[in-house]
N, C-alpha and C positions, 0 to 999 in steps of 0.2 A: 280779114277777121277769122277767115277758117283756119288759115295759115296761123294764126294765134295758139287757137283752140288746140290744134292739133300736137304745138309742142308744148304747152301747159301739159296733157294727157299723155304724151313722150317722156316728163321728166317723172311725174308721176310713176307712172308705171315701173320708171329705170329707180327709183329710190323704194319702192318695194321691194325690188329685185335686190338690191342692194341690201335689204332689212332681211331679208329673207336669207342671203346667203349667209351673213354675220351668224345669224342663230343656227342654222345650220351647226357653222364652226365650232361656237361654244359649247353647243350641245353635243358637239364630238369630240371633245377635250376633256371633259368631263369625266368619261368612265374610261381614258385612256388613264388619268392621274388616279382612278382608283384601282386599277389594274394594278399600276406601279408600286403603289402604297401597300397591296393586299400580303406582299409576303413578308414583308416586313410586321406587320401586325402578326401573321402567324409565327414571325421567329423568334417575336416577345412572349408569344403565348406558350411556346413549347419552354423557354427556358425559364418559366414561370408560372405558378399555380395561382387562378381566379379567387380573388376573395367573393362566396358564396354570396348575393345582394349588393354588391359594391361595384357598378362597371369601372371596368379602367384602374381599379385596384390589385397588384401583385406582389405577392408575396415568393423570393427564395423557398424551396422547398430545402429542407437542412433536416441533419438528424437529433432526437431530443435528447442524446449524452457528444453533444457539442459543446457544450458549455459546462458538462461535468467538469469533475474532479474526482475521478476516482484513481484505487490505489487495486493493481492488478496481482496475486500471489499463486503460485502453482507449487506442485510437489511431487515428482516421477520418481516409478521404481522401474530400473531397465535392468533384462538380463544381457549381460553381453559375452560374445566368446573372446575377444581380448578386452580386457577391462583399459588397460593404458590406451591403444585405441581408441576404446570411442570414448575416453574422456577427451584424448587430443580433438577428434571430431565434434563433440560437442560443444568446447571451445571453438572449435572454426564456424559451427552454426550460430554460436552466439553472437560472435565477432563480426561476421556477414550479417546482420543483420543490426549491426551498429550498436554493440551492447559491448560490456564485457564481462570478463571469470572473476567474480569479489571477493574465490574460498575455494581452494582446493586440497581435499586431504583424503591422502592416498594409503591403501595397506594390501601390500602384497606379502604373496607365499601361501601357498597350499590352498584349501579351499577356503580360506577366509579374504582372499583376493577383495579389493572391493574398492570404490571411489564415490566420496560426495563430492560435489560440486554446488558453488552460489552462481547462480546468472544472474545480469542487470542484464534487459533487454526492453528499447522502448516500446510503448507501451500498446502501440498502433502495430506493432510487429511480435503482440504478445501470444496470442491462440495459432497462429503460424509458426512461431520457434516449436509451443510447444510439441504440437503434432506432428515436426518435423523432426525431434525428441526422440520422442516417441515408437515414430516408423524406421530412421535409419540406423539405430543405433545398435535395436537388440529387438528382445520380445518384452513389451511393454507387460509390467506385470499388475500397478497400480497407478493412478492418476491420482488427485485432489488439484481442484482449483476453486478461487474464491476473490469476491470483487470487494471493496469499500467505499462507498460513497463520502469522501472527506469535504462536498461544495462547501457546507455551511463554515466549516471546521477552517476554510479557506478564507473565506467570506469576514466570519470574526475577525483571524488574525489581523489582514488588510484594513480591519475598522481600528482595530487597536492599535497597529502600528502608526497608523494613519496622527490619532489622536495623541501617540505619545511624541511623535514628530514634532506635531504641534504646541505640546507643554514642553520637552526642549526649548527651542527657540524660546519660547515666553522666559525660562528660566534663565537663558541667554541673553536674553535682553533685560532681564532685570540686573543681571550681575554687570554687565555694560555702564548702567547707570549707577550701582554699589561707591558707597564714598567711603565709608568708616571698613574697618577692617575688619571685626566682627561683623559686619553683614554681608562682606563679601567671601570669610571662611563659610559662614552659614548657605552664602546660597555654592558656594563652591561644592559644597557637601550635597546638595539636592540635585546637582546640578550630575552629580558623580552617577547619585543613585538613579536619575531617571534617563541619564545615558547606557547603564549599565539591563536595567527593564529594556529598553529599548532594543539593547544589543540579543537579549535573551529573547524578544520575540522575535525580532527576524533571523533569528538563528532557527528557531523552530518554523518557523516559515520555511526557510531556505532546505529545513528536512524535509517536509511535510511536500514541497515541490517536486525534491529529488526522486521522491514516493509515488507519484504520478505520474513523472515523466518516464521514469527508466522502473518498469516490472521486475519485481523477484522468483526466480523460479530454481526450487531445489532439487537438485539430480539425485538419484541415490542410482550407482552402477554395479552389480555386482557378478561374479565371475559364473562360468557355468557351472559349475560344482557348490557354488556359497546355497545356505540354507535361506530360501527366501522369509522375506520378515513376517510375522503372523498378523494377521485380521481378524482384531476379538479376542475373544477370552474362548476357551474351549469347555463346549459343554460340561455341565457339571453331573460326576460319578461316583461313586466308594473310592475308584484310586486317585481320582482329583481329591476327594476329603480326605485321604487316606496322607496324600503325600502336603494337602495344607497343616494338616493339623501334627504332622511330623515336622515339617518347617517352623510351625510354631513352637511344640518341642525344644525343637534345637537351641531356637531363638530364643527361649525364659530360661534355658540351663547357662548359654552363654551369656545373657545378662547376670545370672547370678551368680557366675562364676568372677565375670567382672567387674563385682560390686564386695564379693571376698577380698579379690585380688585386690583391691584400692582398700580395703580397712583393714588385711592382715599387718602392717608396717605398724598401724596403734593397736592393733589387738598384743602385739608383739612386747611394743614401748612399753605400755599401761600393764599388760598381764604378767610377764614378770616381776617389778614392785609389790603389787597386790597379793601374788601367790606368797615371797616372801614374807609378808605382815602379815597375814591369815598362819603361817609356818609360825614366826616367833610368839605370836596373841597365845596360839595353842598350847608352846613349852611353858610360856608364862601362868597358865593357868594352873590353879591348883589340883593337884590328884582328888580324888572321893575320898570320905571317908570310909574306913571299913564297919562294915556292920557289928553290931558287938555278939561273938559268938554264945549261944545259949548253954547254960548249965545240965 
């Protein structure tokens, strides 16, 4: 009987031991799989910003003219000491940067040397052309630049074109079914005009894209000796009024010199006929009588 007791009390004990090491186990797996997990959660976090209140919600962080549409324009004045030069160079930076020259017009000799230039340059590589313009070329003398927000302008076309797409087709598929022949010149006719709408929007689409994609930037080059161009009107003096009001002058005598010169040709025509008949009225007319002398 003891001999019983004693291994009823043997299995017992061994199946404690047994319960006991299990939980051990679990309990030690546990913060090994969150160990594992933990940089992973931080490497979502870092390439993702928390929605404020929302756990587990992430948002891309992006910029808010991602989804513009805009239209980028610049306008430089460089002095340079060879004018040919740094237009070739300015084309190599435009060109390096995936754009290219749309206008070039050159006037050399003496001090009137000088060179405009058009750049097309894209649009993400627009403030780096130009500053790079700017610094290699010469001594920057003037800037102007200026942005355009075209989204909405974008936005439309895409609804329009979209919708005239669609009445196409409708007017395609009525002329499909067309029996009679007048109502198949009539829808041929409609058919003409709202392909032709259709082509005139995505025409101006396909401008309005080119405007976005690829930036305009106007070079003005000119030599070291050329008169740089002025900013503003120059204060006003007695020889500023002196010399408007002699321009003015000039400019009412030549007017009305040029307004003789076009009506001498019938003052010409008309005034000799007229002096003639005024000449022959006069001989035609009778002499006076003479007074009757007094006694």
């Amino acid at each position: 009987m003891r001999t019983v007791v004693k291994r009823q009390v043997g299995l017992a004990m061994a199946g404690l031991a047994l319960a006991a090491a299990a939980g051990c186990g679990g309990s030690g797996g546990e913060p090994t799989a969150d160990r594992a997990a933990a940089p992973a959660a931080g490497a979502q976090q870092d390439s993702a910003q928390s929605v404020p209140g929302k756990q587990g919600i992430t948002v891309p962080v992006t910029s808010p003219l991602d989804n513009r549409s805009i239209v980028y324009k610049g306008e430089l004045t460089v002095r340079a000491k060879r004018v040919d030069e740094a237009a070739a160079k300015a084309s190599t930076i435009a060109t390096g940067a995936g754009g290219v020259v749309a206008g070039d017009n050159r006037q050399s000799g003496g001090s009137s040397e000088s060179a405009d230039l058009i750049l097309r340059v894209p649009s993400a590589k627009f403030y780096d052309t130009v500053n790079k313009l700017g610094t290699d070329l010469g001594d920057e003398l003037s800037r102007g630049l200026s942005t355009d927000d075209v989204t909405e302008a974008v936005v439309d076309l895409d609804a329009r074109i979209a919708g005239q797409k669609a009445s196409v087709d409708r007017t395609r598929a009525l002329l499909v079914r067309a029996q009679a022949i007048s109502e198949i010149v009539t829808i041929e006719q409609e058919l003409a005009r709202r392909e032709a709408e259709l082509a005139s929007l995505q025409a101006r689409k396909r401008s309005l894209s080119d405007q976005v994609t690829l930036s305009t930037i106007t070079l003005h080059l000119i030599g070291p000796r050329a008169e740089a161009p002025k900013d503003g009107d120059e204060p006003a003096n007695f020889l500023t009024g002196f010399a408007a009001g002699w321009d003015a002058f000039k400019a009412s005598v030549n007017g009305a010199l040029i307004v003789f010169g076009a009506m001498l040709p019938f003052l010409i025509a008309l005034g000799i006929p007229v002096a003639a008949l005024v000449w022959l009225l006069r001989r035609r007319r009778p002499a006076p009588a003479a007074p009757p002398a007094e006694g």
